[in-house]
C-alpha positions in Angstrom: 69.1 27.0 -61.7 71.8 29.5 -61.4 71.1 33.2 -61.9 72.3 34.5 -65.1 74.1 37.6 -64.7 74.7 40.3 -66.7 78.1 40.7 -68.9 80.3 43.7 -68.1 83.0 44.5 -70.3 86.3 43.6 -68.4 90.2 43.0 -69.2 91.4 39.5 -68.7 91.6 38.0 -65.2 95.1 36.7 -63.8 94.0 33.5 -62.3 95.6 30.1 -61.0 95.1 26.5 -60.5 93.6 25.0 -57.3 92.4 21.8 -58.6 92.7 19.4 -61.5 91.4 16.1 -62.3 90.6 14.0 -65.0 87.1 13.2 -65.8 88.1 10.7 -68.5 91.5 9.5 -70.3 91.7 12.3 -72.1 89.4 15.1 -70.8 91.0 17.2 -67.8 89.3 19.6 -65.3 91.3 22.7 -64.2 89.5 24.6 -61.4 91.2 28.7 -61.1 90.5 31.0 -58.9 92.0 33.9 -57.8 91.2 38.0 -56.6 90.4 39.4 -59.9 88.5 36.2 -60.9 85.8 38.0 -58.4 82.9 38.8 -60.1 82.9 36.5 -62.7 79.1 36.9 -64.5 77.4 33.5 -63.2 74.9 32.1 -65.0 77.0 31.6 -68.4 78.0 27.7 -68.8 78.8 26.6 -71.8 80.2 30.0 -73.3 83.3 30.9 -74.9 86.3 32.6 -72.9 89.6 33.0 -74.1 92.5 31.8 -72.6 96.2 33.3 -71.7 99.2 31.4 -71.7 102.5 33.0 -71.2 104.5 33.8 -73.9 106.4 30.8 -75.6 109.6 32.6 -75.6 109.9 35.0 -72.8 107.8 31.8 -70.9 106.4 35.2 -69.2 102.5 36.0 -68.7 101.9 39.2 -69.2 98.2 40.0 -70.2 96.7 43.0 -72.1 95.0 45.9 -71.3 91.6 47.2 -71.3 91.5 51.2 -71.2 88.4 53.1 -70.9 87.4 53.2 -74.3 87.7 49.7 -74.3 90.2 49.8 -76.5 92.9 46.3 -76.0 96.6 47.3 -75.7 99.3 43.7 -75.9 102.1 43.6 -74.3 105.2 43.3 -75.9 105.8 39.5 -74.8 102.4 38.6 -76.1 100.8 35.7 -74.8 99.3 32.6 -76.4 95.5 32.8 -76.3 92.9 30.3 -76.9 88.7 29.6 -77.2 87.8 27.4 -74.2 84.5 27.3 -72.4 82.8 27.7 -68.9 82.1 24.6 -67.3 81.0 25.9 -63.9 81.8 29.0 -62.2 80.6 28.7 -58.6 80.8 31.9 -56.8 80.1 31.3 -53.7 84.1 29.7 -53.5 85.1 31.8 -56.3 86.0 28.6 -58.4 85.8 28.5 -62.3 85.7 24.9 -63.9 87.7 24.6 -67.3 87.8 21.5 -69.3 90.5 19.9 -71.2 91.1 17.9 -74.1 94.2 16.6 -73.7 96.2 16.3 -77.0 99.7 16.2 -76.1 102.0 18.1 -73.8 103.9 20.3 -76.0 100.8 22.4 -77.2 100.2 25.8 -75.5 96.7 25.1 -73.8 96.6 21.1 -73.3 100.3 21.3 -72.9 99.7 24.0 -69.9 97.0 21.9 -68.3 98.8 18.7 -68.2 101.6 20.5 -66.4 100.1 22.6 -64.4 100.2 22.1 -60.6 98.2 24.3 -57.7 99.2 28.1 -58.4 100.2 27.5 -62.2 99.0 30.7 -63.8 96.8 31.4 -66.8 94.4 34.4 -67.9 90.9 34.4 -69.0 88.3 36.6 -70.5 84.8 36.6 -71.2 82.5 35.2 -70.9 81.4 35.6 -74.3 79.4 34.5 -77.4 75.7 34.0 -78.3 73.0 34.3 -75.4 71.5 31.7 -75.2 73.4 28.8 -77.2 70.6 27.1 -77.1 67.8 28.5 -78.1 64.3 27.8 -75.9 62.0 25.2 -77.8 60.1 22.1 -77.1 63.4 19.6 -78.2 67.0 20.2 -78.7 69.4 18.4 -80.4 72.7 18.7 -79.2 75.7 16.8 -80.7 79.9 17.3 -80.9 82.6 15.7 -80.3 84.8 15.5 -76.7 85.6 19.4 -77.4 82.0 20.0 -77.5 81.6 18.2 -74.5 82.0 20.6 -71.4 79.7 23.1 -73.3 77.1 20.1 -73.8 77.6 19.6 -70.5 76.9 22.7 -69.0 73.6 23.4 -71.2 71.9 19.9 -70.3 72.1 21.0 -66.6 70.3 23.9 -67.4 68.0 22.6 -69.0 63.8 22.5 -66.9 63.2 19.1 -65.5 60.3 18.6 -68.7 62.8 19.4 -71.4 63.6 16.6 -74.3 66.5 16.2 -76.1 68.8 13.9 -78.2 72.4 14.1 -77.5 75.3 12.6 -79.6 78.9 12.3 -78.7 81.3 11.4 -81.1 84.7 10.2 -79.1 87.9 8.4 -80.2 87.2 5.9 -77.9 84.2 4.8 -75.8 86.6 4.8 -72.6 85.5 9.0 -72.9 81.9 8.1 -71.4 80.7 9.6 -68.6 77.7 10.8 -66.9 76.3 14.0 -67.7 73.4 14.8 -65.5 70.5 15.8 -67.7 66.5 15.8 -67.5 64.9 12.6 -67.8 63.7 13.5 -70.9 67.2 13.6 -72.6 68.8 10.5 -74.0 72.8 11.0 -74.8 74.2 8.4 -77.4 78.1 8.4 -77.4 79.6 7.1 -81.0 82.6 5.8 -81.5 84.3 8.0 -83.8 84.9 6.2 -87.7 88.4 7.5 -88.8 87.6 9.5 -92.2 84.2 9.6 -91.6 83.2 13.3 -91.5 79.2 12.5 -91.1 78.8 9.9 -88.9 76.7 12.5 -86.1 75.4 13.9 -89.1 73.4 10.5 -89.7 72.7 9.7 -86.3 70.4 13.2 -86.3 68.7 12.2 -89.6 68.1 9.0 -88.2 66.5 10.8 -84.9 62.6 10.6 -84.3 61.1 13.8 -83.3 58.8 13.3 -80.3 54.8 14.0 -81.8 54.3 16.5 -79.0 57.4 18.6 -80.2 56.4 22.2 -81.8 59.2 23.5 -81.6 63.3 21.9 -82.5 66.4 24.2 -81.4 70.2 23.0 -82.2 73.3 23.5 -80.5 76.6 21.9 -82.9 80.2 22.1 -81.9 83.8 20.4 -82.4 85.4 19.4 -85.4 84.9 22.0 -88.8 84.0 19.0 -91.3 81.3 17.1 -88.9 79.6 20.1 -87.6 79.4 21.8 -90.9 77.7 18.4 -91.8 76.0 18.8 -89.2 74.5 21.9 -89.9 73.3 21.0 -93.3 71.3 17.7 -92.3 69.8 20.2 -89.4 68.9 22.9 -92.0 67.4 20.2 -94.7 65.7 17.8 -92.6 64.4 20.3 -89.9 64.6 23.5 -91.3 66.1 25.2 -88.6 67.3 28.8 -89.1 70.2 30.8 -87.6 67.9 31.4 -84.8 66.9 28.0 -83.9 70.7 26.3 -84.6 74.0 27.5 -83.2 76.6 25.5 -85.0 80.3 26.4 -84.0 83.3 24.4 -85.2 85.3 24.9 -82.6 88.5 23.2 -84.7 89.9 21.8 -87.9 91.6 18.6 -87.9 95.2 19.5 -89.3 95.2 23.1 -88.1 96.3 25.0 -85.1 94.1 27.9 -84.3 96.0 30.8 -85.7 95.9 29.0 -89.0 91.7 28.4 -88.9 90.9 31.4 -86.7 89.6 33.4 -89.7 88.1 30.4 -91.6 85.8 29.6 -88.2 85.0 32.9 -88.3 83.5 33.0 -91.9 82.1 30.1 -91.4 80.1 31.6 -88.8 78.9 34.6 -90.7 77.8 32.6 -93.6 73.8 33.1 -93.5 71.0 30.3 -93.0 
């Protein structure tokens, strides 16, 4: 198990492509690397970072500033930013792994990664958010859709070799599985997703049977707002799992870009439990 580092407050790190493949139709790994991406915290897959792209005018990166009293000056070409996570930061080659959905062309992130060839530029900052996202217990449920995925990812390979878990994957299309290595005590259910059907990974969790030698039940809920909000509630009825045992992040809203949800996500994720 990697060492988890601690996080010290930094300005975002210029970085560029060295690698990229896909891992399925529609879920594409950028590997970056890069001087300032030196010291990058290891320990930390699965959390949030933000994302540069250059400007969408200008078509110029130019990232902001961190002074000393940490306070964040933007440049006048501002870039585009974005939530992604850590898949792998390996820093013994200095590599960080960033996963994909791929959505299109034209949009700023999956638009970037598509095109993007070895030395394409982006930024990124962080690594950030709740430590841990999962929280320790004797089973975890962990379910999202192919968004969710790269975080899912990382956490069930940090899981102890005894741990239990349930994971469910909610995909377009059942051409998106792939291996996720994972305890032998975790079983990972991918579901092909039912178009208007906002609580299909909600019922696979109430249907779920909660090993007799559990004690203890932790949650970790991400992707679309509608299904991990449903989500959350069957969590907090059937299991009655508080904020501490259940991290539930939406980490999108079908029919929004993020400037339009940003604040939305963000209330949502205040709102006590």
């Amino acid at each position: 198990m990697t060492t988890k580092q601690p996080i010290k407050p930094s300005g975002p790190r210029r970085v560029h492509c060295v690698g990229k493949r896909y891992i399925t139709p529609n879920l594409l790994r950028i590997t970056v690397s890069g001087e300032q991406l030196q010291g990058f915290p290891t320990g930390h897959g699965g959390a949030h970072i933000k994302l540069f792209f250059a400007n969408r005018e200008s078509g110029t990166l130019e990232l902001p500033i961190r002074d000393a009293e940490g306070k964040i000056h933007w440049p006048e070409n501002r870039p585009v930013t974005r939530a992604y996570t850590v898949r792998a930061y390996r820093p013994e080659v200095n590599e960080l792994d960033i996963d994909f959905v791929v959505h299109g062309d034209k949009s700023p992130a999956s638009g970037w990664a598509v095109h993007a060839v070895i030395g394409s530029e982006l930024g990124v900052a962080g690594p950030g958010g709740p430590d841990p996202l999962l929280a320790a217990a004797d089973w975890h449920v962990l379910a999202g859709d192919l968004t969710a995925v790269p975080a899912i990812s990382a956490l069930l390979e940090g899981l102890v070799e005894s741990a239990q878990a349930e994971v469910f994957i909610e995909v377009d299309s059942l051409a998106e599985q792939h291996t996720l290595q994972h305890p032998k005590g975790v079983n990972v259910h991918w579901l092909q997703r039912i178009r208007g059907d906002h609580e299909q990974l909600a019922r696979a969790i109430k249907n779920t049977t909660v090993p007799t030698n559990a004690t203890s039940i932790s949650a970790f809920i991400a992707g679309e707002n509608s299904a991990v909000l449903a989500c959350r509630k069957q969590l907090i009825r059937d299991f009655k799992l508080t904020k501490k045992q259940l991290y539930a992040i939406p980490y999108w809203r079908r029919g929004q870009d993020e400037e339009t949800y940003h604040e939305q996500r963000h209330v949502i994720m205040d709102e006590v439990y």
